[in-house]
C-alpha positions as CSV (number, residue, x, y, z in Angstrom):
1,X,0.0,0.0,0.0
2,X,1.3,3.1,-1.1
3,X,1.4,6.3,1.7
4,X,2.4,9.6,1.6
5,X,3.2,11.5,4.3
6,X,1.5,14.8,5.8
7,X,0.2,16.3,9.0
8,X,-3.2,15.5,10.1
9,X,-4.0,19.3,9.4
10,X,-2.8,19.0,5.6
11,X,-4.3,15.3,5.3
12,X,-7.7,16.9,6.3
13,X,-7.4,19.7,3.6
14,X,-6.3,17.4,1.0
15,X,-9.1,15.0,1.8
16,X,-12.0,17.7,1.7
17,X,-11.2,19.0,-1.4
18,X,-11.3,15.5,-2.8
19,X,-15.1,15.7,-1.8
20,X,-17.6,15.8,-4.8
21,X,-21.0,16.5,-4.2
22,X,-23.7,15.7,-6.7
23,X,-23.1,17.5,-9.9
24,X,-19.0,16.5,-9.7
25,X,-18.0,19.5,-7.8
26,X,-16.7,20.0,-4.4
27,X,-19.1,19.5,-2.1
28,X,-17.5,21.9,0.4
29,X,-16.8,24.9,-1.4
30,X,-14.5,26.5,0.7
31,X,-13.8,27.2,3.9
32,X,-14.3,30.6,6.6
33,X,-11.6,31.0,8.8
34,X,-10.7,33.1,11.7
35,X,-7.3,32.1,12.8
36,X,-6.2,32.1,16.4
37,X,-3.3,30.2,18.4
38,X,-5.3,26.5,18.2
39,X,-6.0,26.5,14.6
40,X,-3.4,29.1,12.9
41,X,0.2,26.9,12.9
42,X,-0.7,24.0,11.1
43,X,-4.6,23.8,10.0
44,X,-3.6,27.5,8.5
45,X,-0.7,26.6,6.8
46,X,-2.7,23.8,5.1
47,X,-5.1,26.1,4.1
48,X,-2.7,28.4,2.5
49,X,-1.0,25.2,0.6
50,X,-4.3,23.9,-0.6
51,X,-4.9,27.6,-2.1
52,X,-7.8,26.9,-4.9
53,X,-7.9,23.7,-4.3
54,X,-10.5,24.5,-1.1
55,X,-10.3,28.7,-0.9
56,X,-10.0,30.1,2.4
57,X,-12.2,33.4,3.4
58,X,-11.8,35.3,5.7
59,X,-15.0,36.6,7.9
60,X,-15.2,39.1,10.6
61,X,-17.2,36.9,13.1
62,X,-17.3,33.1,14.0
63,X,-20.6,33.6,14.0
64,X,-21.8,35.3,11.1
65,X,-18.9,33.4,9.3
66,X,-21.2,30.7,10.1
67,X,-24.1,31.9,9.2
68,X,-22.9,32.6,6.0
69,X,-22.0,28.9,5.3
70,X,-25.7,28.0,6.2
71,X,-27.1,30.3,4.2
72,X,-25.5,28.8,1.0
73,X,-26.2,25.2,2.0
74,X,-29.6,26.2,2.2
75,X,-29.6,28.5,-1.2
76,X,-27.3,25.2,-2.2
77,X,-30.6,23.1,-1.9
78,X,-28.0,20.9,-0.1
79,X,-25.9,19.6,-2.2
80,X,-23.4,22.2,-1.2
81,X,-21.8,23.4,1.5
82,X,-18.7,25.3,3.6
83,X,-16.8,24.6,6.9
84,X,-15.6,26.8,9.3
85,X,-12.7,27.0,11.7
86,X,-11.9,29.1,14.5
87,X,-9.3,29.0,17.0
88,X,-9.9,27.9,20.8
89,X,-12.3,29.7,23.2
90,X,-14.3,32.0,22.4
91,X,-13.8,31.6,18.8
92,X,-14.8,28.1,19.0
93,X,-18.1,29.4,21.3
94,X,-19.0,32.2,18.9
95,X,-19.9,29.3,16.3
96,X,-22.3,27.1,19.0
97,X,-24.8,29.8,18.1
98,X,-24.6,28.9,14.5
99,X,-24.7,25.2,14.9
100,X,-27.5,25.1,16.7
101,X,-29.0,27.3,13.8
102,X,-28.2,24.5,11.1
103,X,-28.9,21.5,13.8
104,X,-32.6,23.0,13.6
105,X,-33.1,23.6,10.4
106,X,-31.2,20.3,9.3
107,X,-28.6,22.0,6.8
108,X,-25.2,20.8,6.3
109,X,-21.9,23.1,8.0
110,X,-18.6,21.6,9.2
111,X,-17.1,23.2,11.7
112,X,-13.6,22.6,13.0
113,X,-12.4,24.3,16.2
114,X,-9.1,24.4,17.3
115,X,-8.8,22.8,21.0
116,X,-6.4,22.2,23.5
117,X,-3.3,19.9,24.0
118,X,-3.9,16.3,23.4
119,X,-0.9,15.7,25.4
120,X,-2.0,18.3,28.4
121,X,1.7,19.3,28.7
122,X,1.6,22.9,28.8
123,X,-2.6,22.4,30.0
124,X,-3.8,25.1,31.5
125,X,-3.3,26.7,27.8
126,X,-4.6,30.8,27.2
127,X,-8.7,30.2,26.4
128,X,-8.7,26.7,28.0
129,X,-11.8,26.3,29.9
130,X,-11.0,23.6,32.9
131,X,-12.9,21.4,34.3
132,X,-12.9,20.7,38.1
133,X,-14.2,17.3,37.9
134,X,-13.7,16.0,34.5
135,X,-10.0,16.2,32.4
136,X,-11.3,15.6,29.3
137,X,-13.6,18.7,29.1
138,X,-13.2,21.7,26.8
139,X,-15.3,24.4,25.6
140,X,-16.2,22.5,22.4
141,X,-18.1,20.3,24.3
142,X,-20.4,23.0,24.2
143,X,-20.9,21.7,20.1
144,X,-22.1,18.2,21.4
145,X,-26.0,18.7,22.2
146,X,-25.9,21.2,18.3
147,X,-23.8,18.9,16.4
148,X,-25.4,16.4,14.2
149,X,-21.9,14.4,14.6
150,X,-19.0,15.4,17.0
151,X,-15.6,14.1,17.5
152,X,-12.7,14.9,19.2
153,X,-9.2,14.4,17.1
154,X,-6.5,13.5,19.1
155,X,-4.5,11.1,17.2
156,X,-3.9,11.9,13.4
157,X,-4.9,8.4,12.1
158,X,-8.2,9.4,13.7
159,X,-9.1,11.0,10.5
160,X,-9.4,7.9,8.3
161,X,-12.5,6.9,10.3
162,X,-13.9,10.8,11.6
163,X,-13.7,12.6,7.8
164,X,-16.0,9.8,6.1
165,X,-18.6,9.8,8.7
166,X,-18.3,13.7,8.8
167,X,-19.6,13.6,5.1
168,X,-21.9,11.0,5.3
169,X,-23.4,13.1,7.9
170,X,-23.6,16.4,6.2
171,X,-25.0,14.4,2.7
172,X,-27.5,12.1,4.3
173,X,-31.2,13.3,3.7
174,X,-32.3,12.3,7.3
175,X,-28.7,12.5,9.1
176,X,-28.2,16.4,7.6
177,X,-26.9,18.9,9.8
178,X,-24.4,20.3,11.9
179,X,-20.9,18.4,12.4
180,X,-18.3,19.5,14.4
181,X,-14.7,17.7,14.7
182,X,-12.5,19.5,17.2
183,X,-9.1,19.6,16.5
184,X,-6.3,19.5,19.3
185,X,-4.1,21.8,18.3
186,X,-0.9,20.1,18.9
187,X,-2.4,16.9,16.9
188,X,-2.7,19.3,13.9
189,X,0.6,19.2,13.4
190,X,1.7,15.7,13.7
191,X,2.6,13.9,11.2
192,X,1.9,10.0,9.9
193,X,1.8,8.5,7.1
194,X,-2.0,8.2,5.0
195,X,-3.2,5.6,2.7
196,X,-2.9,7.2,-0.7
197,X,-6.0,5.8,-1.7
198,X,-8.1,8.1,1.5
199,X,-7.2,11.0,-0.8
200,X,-9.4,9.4,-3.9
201,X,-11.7,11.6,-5.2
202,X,-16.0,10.5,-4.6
203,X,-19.0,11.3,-5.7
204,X,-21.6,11.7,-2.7
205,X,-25.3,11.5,-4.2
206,X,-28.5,12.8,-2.7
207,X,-29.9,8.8,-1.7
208,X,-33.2,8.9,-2.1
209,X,-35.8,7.1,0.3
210,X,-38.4,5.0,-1.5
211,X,-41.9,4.8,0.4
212,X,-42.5,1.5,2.4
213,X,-45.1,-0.5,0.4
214,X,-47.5,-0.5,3.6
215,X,-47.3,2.9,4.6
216,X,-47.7,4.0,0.9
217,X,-51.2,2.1,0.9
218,X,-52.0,3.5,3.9
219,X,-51.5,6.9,2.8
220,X,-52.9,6.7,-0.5
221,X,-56.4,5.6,1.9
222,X,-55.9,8.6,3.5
223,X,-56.2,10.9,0.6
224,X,-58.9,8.7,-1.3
225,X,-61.1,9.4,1.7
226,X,-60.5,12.6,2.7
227,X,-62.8,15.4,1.7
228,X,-60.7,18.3,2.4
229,X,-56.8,17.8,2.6
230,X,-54.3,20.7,2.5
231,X,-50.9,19.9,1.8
232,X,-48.1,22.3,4.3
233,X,-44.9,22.3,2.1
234,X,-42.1,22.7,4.2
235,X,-38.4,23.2,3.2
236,X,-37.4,19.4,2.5
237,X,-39.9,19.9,-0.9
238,X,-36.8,22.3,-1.8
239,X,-34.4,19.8,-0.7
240,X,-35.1,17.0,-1.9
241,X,-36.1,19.1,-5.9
242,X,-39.5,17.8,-5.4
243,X,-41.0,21.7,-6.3
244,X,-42.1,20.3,-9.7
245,X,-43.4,17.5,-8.3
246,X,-45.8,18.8,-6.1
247,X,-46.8,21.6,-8.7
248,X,-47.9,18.6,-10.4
249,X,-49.2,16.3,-7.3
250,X,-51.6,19.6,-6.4
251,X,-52.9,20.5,-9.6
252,X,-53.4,16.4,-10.4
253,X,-55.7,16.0,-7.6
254,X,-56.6,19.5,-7.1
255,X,-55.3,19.3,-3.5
256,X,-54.5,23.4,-2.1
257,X,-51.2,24.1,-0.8
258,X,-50.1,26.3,2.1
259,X,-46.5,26.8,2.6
260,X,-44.4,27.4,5.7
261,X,-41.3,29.7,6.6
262,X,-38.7,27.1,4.8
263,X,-41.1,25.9,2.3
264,X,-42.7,29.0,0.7
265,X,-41.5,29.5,-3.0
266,X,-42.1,26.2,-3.4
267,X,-44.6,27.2,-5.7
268,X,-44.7,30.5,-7.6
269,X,-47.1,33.0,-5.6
270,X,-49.6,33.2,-8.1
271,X,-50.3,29.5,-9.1
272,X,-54.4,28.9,-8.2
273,X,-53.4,26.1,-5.5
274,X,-51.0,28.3,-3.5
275,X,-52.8,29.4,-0.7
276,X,-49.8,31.0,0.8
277,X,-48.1,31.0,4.3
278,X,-49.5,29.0,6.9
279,X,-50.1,29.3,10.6
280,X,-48.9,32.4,13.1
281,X,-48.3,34.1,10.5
282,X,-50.4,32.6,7.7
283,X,-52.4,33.8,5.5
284,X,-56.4,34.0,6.0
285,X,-56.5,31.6,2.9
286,X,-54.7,28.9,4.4
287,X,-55.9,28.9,7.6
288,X,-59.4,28.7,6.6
289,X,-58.7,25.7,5.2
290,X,-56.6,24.4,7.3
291,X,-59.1,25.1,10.2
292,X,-61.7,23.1,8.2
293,X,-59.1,19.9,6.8
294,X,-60.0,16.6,7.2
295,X,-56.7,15.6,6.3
296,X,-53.3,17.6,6.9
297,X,-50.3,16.6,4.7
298,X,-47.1,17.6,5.6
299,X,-44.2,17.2,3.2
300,X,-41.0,18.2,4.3
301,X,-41.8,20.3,7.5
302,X,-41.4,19.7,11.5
303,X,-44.4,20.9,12.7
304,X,-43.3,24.6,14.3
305,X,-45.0,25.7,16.7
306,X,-45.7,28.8,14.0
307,X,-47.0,25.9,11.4
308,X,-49.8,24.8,13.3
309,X,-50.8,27.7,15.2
310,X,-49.4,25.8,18.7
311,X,-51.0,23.1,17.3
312,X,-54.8,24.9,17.6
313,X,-55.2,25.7,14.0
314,X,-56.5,22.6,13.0
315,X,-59.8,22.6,14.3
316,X,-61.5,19.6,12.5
317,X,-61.9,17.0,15.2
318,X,-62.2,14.0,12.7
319,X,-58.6,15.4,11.1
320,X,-56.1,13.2,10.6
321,X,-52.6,14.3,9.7
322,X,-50.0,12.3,7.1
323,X,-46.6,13.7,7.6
324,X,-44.5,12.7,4.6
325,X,-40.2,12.9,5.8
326,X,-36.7,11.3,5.2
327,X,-36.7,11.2,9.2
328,X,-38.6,9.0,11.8
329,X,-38.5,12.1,14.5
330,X,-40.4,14.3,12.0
331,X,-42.9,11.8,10.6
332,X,-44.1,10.4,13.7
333,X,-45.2,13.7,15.8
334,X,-48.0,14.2,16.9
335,X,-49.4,10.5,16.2
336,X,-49.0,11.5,12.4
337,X,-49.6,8.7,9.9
338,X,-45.7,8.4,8.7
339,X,-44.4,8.1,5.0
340,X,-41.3,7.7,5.7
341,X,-39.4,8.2,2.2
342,X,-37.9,11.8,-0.2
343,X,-40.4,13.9,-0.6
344,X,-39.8,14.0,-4.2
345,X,-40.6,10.3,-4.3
346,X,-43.1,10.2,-2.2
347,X,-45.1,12.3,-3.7
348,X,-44.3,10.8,-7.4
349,X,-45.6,7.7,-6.3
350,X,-48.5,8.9,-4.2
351,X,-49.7,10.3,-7.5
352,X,-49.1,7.3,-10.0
353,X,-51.0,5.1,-7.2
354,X,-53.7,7.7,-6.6
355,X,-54.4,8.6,-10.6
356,X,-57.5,10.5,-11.1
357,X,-58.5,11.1,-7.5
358,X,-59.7,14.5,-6.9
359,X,-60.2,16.3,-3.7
360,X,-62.4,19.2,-3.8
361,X,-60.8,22.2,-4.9
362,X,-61.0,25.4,-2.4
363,X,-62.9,28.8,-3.5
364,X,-60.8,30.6,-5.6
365,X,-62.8,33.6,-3.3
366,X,-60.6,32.7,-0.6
367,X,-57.3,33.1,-2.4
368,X,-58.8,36.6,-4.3
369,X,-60.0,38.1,-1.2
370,X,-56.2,37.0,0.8
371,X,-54.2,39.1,-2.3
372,X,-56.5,42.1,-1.8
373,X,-55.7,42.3,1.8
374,X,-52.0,41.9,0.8
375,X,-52.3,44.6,-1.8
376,X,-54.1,46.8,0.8
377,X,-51.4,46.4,3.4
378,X,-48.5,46.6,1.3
379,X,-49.4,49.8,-0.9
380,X,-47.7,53.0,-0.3
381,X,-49.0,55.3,2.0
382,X,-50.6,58.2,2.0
383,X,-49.1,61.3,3.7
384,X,-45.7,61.9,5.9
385,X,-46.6,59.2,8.3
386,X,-43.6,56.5,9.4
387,X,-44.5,53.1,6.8
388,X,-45.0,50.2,8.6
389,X,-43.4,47.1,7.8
390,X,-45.5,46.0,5.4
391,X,-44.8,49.2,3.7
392,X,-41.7,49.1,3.0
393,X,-42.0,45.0,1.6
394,X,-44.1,46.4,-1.3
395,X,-41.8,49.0,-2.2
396,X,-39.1,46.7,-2.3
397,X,-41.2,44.2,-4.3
398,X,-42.3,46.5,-6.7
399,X,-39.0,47.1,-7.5
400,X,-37.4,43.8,-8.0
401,X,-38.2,41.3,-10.8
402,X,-39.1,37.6,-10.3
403,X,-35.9,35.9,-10.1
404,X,-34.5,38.2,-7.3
405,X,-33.5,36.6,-3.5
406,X,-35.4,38.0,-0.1
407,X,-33.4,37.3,2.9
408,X,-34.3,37.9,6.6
409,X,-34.4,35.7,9.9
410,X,-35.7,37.7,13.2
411,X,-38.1,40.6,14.9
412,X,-41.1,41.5,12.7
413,X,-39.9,40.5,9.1
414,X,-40.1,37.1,8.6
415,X,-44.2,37.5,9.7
416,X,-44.4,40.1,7.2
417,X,-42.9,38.8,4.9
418,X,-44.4,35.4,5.2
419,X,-47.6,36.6,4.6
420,X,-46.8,39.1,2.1
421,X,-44.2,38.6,-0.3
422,X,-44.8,37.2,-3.4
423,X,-41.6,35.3,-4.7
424,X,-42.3,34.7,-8.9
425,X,-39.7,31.8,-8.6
426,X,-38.7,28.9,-6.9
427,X,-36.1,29.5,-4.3
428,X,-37.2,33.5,-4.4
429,X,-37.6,33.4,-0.5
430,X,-34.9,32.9,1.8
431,X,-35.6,33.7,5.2
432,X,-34.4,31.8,8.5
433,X,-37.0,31.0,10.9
434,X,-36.1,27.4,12.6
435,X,-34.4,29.4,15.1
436,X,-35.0,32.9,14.2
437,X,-31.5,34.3,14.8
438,X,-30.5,37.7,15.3
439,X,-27.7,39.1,13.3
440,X,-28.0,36.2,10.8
441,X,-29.5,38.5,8.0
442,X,-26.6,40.0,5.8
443,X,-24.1,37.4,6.5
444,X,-26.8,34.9,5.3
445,X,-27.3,37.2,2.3
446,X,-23.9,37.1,1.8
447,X,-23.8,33.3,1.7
448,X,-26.8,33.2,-0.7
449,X,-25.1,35.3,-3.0
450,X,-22.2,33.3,-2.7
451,X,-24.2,30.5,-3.8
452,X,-26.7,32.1,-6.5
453,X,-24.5,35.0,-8.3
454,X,-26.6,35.6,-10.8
455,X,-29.5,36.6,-8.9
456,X,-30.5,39.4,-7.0
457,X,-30.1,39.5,-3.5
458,X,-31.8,41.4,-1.0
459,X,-31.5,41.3,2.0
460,X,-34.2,43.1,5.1
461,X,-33.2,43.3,8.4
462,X,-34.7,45.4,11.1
463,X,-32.3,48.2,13.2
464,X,-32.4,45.1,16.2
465,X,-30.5,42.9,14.1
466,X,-28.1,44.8,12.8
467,X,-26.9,46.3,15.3
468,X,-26.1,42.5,16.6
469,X,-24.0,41.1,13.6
470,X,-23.1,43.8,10.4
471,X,-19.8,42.7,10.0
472,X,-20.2,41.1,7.0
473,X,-21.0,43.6,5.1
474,X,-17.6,44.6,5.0
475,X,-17.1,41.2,4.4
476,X,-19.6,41.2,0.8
477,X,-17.5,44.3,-0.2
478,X,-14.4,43.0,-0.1
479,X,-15.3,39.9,-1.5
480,X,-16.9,41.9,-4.2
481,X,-20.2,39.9,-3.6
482,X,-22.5,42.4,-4.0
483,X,-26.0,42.2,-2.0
484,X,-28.6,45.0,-1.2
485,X,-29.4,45.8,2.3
486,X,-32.4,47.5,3.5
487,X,-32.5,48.3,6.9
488,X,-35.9,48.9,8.7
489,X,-35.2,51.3,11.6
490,X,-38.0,51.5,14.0
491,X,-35.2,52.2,17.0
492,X,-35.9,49.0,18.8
493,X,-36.9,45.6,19.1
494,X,-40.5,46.3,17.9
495,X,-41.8,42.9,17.5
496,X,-41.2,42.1,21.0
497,X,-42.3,45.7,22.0
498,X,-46.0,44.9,20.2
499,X,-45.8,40.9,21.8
500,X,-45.0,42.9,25.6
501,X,-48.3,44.8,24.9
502,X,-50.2,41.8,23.6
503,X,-49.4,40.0,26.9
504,X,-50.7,42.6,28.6
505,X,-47.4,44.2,29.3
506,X,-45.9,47.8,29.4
507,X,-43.9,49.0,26.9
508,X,-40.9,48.2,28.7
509,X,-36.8,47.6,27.8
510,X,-37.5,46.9,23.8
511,X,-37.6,50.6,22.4
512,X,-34.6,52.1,22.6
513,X,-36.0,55.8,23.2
514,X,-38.0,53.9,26.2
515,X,-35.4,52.2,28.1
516,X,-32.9,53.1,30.8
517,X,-30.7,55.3,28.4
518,X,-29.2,58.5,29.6
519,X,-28.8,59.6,25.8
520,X,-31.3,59.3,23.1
521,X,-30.3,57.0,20.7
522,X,-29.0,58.6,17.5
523,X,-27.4,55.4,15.3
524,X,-26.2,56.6,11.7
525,X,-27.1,53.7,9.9
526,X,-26.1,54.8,6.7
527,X,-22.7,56.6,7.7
528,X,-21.8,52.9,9.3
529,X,-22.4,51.1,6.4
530,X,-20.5,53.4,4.5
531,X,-18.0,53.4,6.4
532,X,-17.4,49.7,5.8
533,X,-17.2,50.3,2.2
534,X,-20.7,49.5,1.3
535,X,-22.9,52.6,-1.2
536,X,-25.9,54.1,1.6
537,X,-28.3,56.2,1.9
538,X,-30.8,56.8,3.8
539,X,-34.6,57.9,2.6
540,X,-37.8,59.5,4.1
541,X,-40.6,57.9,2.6
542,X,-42.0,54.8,0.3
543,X,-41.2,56.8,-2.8
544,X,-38.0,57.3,-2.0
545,X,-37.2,54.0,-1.4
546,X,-38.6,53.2,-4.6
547,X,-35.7,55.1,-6.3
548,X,-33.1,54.3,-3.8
549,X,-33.9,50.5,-4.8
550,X,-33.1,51.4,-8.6
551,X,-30.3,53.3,-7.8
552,X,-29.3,49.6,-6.0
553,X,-29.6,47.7,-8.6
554,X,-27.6,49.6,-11.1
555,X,-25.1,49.8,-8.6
556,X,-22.0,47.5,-9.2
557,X,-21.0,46.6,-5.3
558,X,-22.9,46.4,-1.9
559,X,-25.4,49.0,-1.6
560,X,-27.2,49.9,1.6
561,X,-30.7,51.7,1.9
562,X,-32.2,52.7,5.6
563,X,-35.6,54.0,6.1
564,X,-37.0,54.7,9.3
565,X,-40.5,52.7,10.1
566,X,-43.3,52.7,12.9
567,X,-42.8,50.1,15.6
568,X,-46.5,49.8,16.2
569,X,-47.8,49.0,12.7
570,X,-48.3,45.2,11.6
571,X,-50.5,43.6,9.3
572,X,-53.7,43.1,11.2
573,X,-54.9,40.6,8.0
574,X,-54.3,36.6,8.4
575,X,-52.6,34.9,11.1
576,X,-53.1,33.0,14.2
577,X,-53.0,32.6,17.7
578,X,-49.9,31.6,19.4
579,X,-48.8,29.9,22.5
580,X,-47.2,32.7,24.5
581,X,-47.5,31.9,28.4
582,X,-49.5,35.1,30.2
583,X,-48.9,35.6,33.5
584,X,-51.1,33.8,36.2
585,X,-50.9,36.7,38.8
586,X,-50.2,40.3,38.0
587,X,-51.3,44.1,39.3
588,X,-52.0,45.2,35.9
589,X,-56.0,44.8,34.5
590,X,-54.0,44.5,30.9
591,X,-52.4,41.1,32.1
592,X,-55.4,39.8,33.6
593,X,-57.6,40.3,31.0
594,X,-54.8,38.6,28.7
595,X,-54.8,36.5,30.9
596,X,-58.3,35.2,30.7
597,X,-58.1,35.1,26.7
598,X,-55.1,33.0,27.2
599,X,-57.1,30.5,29.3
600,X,-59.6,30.2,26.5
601,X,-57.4,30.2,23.8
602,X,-56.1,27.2,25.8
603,X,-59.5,25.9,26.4
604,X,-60.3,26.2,22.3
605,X,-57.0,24.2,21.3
606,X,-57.8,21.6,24.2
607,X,-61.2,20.8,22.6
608,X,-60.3,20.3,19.2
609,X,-57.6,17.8,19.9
């Protein structure tokens, strides 16, 4: 057997970019890196040997580094995807955020932290955390519970069994996610001597789950004698490239679609059988029928708590639900009928076995009147008055054609723009909702631009979030990936501000002009962004926003628009209750009385089941 001889650092490197995902290409397109004393001596100098072979960037964050990586798994469809390395500490810490971000949504990041001394020689090292009671503790233990797959490397030849099951992790349909192989920092650099043959180039293909002959009977039953099914699209239909084939599964049996965070633009806004979004934040379209369903089928989604309304939207007691996923944990909640198998599949061969079956199409009133309440909401306004939200999203989709990118993740935006926008292709919405994490916003722009050059990206992203994570803007600029940033300043964490008051609460610690500040807040949005490079401005009203978004789009780099909004103002049409516990006891006649509308909110779900 012939070996060659490296370090385990440059035997890593060599074997990732011998990694081919689907289409013959690397499967990890590059790699973010932060480098620090655990991960700069050897891992760094493999980078910097490996040049274009696996391209190193360089972020601003660990987080938003992260984040960035996601997002182009996920604009990737998959097939794709980045690691991420960081040095000891809190450079390793900074990316637990961001794995529990892609643990949630199941999308495929590596991450490789530096950590301490194998050997414990010089233990305790600068950033090693110690603990009293256990030896073999270090911070990136804090990755276990968020990684789809963890190891620890301490011996080189470690590798031969950790980097396989690393990628079968990341390119497994039901597996995907998260993995995270720490690397002590003084292995790194050791040297042995690797089967030539581990540095092979392969192929990793998408494996595709065919339906168990049983459960496909039993779900073909289902939908033969169901009156009123609605089918929830969640993201795995974009996964698993099964949008054509539910296009074609909807319109075959005339079955109406609503569409959650990860799934919508799974069909284009205006096809007949797109109700639109679904649940908390759904659409009145959608709801309606999904309050009335006899049968609820689920392809590719987890059940959020924001898909089912805490699980009191569905309100037909004789409902039954048939959850259609590549994973056991998904397909069996909430005593759904499973179909285990790729949604693509699945719904391929639902159709063949079901052949001219048709459920009872919805009222095309339902749909008609939902658009006219979007088209109300999001028109521009009249007067000087602060837009709300909703506002602002039809400026900014009056502006941009079909193909273009929306990205957001946190506060008041993704509701909006759940219900509202209107994406004219598949893939057109990108916005992060499994764990709804601040400051994801432009470095996941970033990363979908990254992954989708050709289209337009734009990403929204209220004052909140940007003030916790802009780095990366400076980031998109020097990489000369251009994305366009509109920042909704309503000075404050509004969404929360308007949830306080729902509960029953006092506006209390979410505006910034409200809270325990000794000097009014006065943030130059624009002068920041430009002074990381990016083009800003910043506009008064709807119609100049309109222009500004022009201007954007002819510009060549990065260009950043702010406008200031009403905190107050959201979009009173669609949408749902949501479990948010009142509480029990309280002074104030506002919490009470939320209080009691709680309890019978409560009372309602508990009834129907």
């Amino acid at each position: 057997m012939k070996t060659i001889r490296l370090t385990m650092a440059q035997a890593m490197v060599r074997y990732l970019a011998a990694q081919r995902g689907p289409d013959g290409t690397r499967f990890l397109s590059g790699v973010w890196a932060i480098f620090g004393h655990g991960n700069v001596a050897a891992l760094g100098e493999a980078l910097q040997q490996a040049g274009d072979a696996l391209p190193t960037w360089r972020g601003h964050n660990e987080q938003t580094m992260a984040h960035a990586a996601i997002a182009y798994a996920k604009a990737s469809r998959r097939q794709h995807a980045m690691a991420v390395t960081s040095s000891i500490g809190p450079g390793a810490t900074n990316m637990v955020t961001a794995a529990a971000l892609a643990h949630v949504n199941r999308l495929p990041v590596l991450f490789l932290p530096g950590d301490v001394f194998a050997n414990r020689r010089p233990d305790p090292v600068l950033q090693q955390i110690e603990d009293f009671a256990d030896g073999t503790i270090s911070a990136n233990d804090a990755f276990r519970p968020v990684s789809r797959y963890f190891d620890r490397i301490t011996r080189p030849e470690q590798l031969l069994n950790a980097l396989p099951r690393a990628m079968s992790v990341m390119t497994d349909p039901a597996e995907c996610g998260p993995v995270t192989l720490a690397l002590c920092q003084d292995v790194q650099a050791e040297a042995f001597d690797w089967p030539e043959t581990f540095f092979a180039p392969r192929q990793w293909h998408q494996r595709r789950l065919r339906p168990d002959m049983r459960e496909l009977a039993e779900a073909v039953d289902l939908i033969r004698h169901a009156e009123r099914p609605l089918i929830i699209a969640g993201g795995g239909v974009h996964y698993s490239d099964a949008t054509d084939a539910l296009k074609a599964f909807a319109e075959a049996h005339d079955i109406p679609v609503a569409e959650t965070q990860a799934g919508k633009s799974a069909l284009p806004w205006d096809h007949p059988l797109n109700l639109g979004a679904i649940g908390v934040t759904g659409s009145s379209a959608a709801n309606a029928v999904a309050e009335t369903a006899d049968l609820i089928i689920g392809v590719g989604t987890r059940f959020q708590d924001f898909t089912t309304g805490s699980w009191a939207l569905f309100r037909n007691p004789a409902r039954r639900i048939l959850a259609i996923n590549v994973t056991p944990f998904d397909a069996a909640k909430h005593h759904a009928q499973p179909l285990l198998a790729d949604a693509r599949i699945a719904l391929e061969e639902l159709g063949a076995a079901l052949g001219d079956h048709k459920a009872t199409a919805p009222d095309p009133a339902l749909k008609r009147d939902w658009l006219a309440a979007v088209d109300a909401a999001t028109a521009a306004p009249e007067g000087n008055a602060l837009p709300s939200d909703a506002q602002v999203i039809g400026a900014v989709q009056r502006s941009l054609d079909e193909n273009a990118v929306v990205v957001c993740a946190a506060g008041g935006l993704p509701g909006e723009l759940h219900k509202l926008w209107k994406p004219g292709r598949v893939g057109g919405y990108h916005v992060e909702y499994g764990y709804s994490c601040m400051g994801y916003e432009i470095a996941g722009g970033l990363g979908v631009k990254m992954a989708e050059p050709a289209r337009e990206v734009v990403v929204m992203v209220g004052d909140g979030s940007y003030m916790m994570a802009n780095s990366e803007l400076a980031t998109s600029v020097m990489l000369g990936h251009k994305i366009i940033v509109v920042v909704l300043d309503n000075r404050g964490f509004g969404c929360i501000n308007r949830l306080q008051i729902g509960c029953g609460g006092e506006s209390f610690n979410n505006l910034l002009d409200t809270a325990r500040h000794a000097v009014p807040s006065q943030i130059d949005f624009a002068a920041h962004a430009s002074a990381m490079g990016a083009v800003a401005e910043k506009v008064g009203n709807i119609a100049e926003l309109e222009q500004a978004m022009a201007r954007a789009q002819a510009a060549r780099g990065t260009y950043v628009i702010v406008i200031d909004t009403d905190p107050m103002l959201s979009t009173e049409a669609g949408g749902h209750w949501w479990d948010v516990a009142v509480p029990e006891i309280s002074p104030r006649a506002e919490v009470q009385e939320a209080r009691q509308n709680y309890e019978q909110q409560i009372k309602t779900r508990d009834q129907a089941g």
